[in-house]
C-alpha positions as CSV (number, residue, x, y, z in Angstrom):
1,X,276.0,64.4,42.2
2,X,278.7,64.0,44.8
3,X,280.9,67.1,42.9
4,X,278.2,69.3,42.9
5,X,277.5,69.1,46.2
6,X,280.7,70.0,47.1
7,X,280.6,72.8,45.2
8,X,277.0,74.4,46.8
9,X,279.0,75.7,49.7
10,X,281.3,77.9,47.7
11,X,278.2,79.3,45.7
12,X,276.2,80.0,49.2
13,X,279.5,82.0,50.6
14,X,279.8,83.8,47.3
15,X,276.6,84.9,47.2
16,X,276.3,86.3,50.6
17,X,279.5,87.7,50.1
18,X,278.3,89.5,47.1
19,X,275.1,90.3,49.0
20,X,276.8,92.0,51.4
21,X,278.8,94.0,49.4
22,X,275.7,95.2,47.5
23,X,274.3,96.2,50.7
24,X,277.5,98.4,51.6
25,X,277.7,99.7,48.7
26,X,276.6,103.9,49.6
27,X,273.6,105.3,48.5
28,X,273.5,107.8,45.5
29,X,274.5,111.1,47.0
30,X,272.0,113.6,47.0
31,X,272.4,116.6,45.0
32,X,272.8,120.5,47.0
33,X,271.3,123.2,46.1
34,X,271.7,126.8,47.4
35,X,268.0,128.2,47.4
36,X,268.4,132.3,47.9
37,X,264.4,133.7,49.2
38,X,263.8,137.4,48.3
39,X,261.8,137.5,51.0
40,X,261.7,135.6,53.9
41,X,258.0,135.4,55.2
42,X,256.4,136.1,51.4
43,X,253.1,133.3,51.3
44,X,254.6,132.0,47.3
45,X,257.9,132.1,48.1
46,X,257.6,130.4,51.3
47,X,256.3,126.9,49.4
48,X,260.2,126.2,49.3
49,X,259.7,126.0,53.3
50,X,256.9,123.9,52.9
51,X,258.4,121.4,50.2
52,X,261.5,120.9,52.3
53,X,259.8,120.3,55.4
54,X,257.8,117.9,54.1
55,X,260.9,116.1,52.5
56,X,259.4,116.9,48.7
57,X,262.7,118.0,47.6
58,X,264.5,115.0,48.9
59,X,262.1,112.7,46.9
60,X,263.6,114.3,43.7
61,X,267.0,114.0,45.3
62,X,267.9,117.3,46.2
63,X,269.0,118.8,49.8
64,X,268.6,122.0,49.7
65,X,269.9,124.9,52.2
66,X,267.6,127.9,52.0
67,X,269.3,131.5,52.2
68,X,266.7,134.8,53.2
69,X,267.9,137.9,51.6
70,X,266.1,141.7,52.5
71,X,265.0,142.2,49.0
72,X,265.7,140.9,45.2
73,X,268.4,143.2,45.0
74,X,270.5,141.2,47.4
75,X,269.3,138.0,46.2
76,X,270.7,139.0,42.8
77,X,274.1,140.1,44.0
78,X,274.1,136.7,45.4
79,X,273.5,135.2,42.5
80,X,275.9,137.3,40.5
81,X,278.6,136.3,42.8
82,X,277.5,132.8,42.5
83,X,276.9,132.3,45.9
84,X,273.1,130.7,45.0
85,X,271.9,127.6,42.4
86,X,268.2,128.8,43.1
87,X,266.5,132.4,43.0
88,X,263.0,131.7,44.8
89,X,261.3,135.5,44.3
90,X,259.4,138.2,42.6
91,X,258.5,139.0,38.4
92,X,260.0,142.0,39.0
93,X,263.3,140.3,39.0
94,X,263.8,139.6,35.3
95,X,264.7,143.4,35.1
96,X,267.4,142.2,37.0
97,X,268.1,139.4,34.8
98,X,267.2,141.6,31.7
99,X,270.7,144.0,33.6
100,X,272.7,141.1,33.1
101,X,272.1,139.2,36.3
102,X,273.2,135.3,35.2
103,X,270.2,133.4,35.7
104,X,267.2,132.5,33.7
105,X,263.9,132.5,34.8
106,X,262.3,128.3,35.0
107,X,259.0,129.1,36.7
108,X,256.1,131.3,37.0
109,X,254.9,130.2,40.1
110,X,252.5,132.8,41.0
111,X,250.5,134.9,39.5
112,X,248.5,137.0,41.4
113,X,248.9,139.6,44.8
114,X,246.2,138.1,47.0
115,X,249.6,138.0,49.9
116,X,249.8,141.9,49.3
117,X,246.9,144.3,50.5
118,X,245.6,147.5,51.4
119,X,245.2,147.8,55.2
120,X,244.1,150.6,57.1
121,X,243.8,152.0,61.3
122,X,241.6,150.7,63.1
123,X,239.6,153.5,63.4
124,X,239.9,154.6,59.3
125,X,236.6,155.6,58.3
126,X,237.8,153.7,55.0
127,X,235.5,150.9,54.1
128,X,236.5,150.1,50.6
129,X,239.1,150.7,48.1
130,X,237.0,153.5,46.7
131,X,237.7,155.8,49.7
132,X,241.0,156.2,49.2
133,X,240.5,158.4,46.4
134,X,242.7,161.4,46.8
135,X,244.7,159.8,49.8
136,X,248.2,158.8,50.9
137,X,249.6,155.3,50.5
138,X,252.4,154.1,52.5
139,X,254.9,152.1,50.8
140,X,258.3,150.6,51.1
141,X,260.2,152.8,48.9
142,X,260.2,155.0,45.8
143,X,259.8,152.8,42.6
144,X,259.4,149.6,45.0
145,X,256.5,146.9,43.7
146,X,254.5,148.3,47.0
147,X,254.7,151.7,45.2
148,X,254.0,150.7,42.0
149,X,250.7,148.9,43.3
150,X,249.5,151.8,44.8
151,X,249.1,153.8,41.5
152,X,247.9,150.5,39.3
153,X,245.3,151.1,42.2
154,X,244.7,154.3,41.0
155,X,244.8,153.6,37.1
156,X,242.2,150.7,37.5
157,X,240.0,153.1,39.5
158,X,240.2,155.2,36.8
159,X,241.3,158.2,39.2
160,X,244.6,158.7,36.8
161,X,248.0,158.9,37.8
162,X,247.6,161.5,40.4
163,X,244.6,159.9,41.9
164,X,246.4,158.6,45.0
165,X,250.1,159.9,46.9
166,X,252.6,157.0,47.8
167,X,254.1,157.9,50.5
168,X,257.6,156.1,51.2
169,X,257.2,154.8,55.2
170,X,259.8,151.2,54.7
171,X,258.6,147.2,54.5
172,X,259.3,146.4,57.8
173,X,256.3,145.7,60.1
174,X,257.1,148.4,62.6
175,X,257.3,150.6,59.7
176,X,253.9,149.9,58.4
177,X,252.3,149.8,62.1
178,X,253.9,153.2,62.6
179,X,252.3,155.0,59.6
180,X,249.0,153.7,60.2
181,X,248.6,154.5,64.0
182,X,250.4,158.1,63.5
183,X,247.8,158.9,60.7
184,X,251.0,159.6,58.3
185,X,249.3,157.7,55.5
186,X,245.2,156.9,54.8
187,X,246.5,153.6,54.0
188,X,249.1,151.0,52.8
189,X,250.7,148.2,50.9
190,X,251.9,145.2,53.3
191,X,251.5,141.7,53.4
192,X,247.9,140.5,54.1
193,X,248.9,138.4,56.8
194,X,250.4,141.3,58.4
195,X,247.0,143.3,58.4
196,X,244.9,139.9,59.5
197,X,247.3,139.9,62.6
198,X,245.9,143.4,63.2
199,X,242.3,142.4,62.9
200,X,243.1,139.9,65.9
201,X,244.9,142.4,67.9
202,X,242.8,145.7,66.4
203,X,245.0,148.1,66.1
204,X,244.2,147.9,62.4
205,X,242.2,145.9,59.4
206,X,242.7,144.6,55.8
207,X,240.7,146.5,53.6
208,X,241.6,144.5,50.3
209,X,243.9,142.6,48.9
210,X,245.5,143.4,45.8
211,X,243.6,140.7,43.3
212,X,240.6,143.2,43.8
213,X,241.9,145.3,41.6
214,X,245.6,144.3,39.8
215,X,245.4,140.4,37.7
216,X,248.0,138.2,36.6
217,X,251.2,139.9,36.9
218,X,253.9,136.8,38.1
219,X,254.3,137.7,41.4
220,X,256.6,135.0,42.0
221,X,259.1,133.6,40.1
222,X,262.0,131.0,40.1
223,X,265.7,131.3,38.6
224,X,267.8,129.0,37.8
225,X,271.8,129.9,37.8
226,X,272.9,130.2,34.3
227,X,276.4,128.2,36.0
228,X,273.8,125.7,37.1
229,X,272.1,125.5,33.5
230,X,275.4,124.7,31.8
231,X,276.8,122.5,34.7
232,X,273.8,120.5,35.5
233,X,270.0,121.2,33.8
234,X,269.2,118.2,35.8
235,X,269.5,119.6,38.9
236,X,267.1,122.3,37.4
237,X,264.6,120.0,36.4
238,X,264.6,118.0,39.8
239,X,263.8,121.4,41.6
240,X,261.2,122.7,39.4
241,X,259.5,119.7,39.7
242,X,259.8,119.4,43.7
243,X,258.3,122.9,43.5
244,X,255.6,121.5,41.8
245,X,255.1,119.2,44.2
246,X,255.4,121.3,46.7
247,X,252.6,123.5,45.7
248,X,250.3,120.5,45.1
249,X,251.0,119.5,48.4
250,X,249.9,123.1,49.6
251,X,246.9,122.9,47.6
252,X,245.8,119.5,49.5
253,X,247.2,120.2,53.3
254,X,246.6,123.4,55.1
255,X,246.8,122.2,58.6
256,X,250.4,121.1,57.1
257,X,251.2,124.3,55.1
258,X,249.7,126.6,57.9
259,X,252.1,125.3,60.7
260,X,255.1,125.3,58.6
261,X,254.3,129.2,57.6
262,X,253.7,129.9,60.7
263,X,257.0,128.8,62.2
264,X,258.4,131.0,59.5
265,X,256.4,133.9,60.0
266,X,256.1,134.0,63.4
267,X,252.7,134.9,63.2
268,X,249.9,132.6,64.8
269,X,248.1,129.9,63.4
270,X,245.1,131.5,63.1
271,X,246.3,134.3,60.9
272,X,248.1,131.8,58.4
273,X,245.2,130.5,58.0
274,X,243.1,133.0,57.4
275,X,245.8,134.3,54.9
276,X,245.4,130.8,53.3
277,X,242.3,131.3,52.2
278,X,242.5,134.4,50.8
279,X,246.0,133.1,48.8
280,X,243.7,129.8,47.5
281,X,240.6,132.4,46.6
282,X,243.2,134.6,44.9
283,X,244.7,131.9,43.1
284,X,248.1,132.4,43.8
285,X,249.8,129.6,42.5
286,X,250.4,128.4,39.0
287,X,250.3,124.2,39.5
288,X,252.3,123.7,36.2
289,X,255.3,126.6,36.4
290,X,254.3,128.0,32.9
291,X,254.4,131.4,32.0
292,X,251.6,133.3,31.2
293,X,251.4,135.9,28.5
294,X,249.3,138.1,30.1
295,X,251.5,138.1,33.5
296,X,254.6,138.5,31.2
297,X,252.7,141.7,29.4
298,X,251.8,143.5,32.3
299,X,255.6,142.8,34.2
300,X,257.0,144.3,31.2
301,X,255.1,147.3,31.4
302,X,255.8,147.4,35.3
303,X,259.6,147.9,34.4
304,X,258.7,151.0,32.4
305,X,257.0,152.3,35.8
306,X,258.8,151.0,38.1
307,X,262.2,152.9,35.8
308,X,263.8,149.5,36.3
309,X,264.7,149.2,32.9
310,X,264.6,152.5,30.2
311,X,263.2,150.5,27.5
312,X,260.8,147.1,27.3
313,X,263.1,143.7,27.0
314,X,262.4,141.2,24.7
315,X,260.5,138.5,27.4
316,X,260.7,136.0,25.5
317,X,265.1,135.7,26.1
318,X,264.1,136.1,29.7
319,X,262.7,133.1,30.2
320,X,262.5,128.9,29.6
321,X,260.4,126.0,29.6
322,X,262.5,123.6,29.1
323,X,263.0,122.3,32.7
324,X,259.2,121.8,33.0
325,X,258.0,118.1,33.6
326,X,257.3,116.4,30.0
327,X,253.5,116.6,29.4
């Protein structure tokens, strides 16, 4: 008895020794990501905002640093140069891929325009889609998505390809304002948001947004590095499924979501919200990241029009579901 009580002390210093040692021992370093944004102030693409400001991406161990670019364009040079993991942007962008951009698409995450509309002036005698039969459109540029809308406008109306004139006025918010009060254009293709903040300050109104008249066509879409693929699909896997948490969380905070696009956008609280709405009506998001054949079918005719590509790719090497959460 009297041995082994000698011996307790040594056992109680070892094992707070060893406890402390456990305790210093550092913490599992998270992983970086580079996330490059098409678009800065885009309602889908924003959810990487969201999802990082309410620490959804560190839960799946990730830190991510969030890069805006002024189009897909320069997105994809980025990625080409390997300056990105992460491509947070539009469908359209599998042309890219389809050009030989390394990167695979991982995620349809939206699938419909309800963040894109049709605004008018304020004092357009327009009151719905129909009366822009025969009219000009203001877009960003020839062969841009806003242009292509514009004539899927006039196709679905069944006014043929001639029904409607884009008219190329530029993306930027001064750009759009400009055409509109100046009567350059009947009408045009902007961010919804962008027309709601008119409605509050009327000096314009949203006549529509684009889910009345175009369906599923991924309007958003995440890539995936083919360098971060091969170096590690884990990595891949953690961020698809903090995007999917991140667009759950969306779905059950706005008061959350709308701040955190506001700061973003700039634009009050009252307009995100509004714009909200329309993106949950419209539903916007796809909760599980898969693709959708009809989205897929109608991006690959967009190519054609858009002349992105001369002939139709084979979607199905454009794409992957293997990073999705297991079932």
């Amino acid at each position: 008895m009297a041995r082994g009580r000698k011996h307790q002390p040594l056992q109680g210093a070892f094992a707070a020794a060893l406890a402390g040692a456990v305790l210093a021992l550092p913490a599992s370093a998270a992983t970086t990501l580079t996330v490059g944004k098409s678009v800065a102030t885009s309602d889908p693409i924003m959810a990487v905002n969201v999802g990082a400001e309410a620490g959804l991406f560190k839960q799946r161990g990730l830190d991510l640093k969030i890069v805006d670019f002024a189009g897909g364009s320069k997105m994809a040079q980025a990625m080409a140069a390997g300056s990105i993991d992460i491509a947070d942007g539009a469908g359209t962008e599998m042309a890219l891929e389809a050009k030989g951009v390394p990167m695979m698409a991982v995620c349809e995450s939206s699938a419909t325009f309800p963040f894109l509309s049709l605004g008018v002036s304020g004092d357009s005698p327009a009151k719905s889609l129909k009366d822009l039969k025969g009219g000009k459109i203001g877009v960003s540029s020839p062969g841009s998505l806003s242009d292509w809308l514009a004539h899927e406008l006039s196709r679905k109306e069944g006014w043929g390809e001639d029904g409607v004139t884009s008219v190329a006025i530029g993306g930027g918010t001064e750009s759009v304002l400009a055409g509109l009060r100046g009567h350059l254009v009947d009408a045009a293709v902007a961010g919804t948001s962008l027309f709601l903040d008119m409605e509050q300050n009327k000096t314009g109104r949203l006549l529509a947004p684009v889910t009345d008249f175009e369906g599923p066509a991924a309007s958003g879409m995440i890539f995936a590095s083919n360098r971060l693929i091969a170096s590690d699909p884990d990595a891949v896997r953690a961020f698809v499924a903090g995007w999917i948490d991140s667009v759950a969380y969306i779905f059950a905070h706005k008061a959350e979501t709308v701040r955190i696009e506001s700061a973003v956008t700039g634009l009050p609280e009252s307009v995100m919200a509004k714009a909200y709405d329309i993106d949950m009506a419209g539903h916007l998001f796809v909760r599980d990241c898969k693709f959708d054949a009809e989205s897929l079918s109608t991006l690959q005719r967009s190519f054609i029009d858009l002349k992105l590509l001369s002939a139709p790719p084979d979607m199905s090497k454009l794409y992957t579901e293997a990073y999705l959460p297991k079932s």
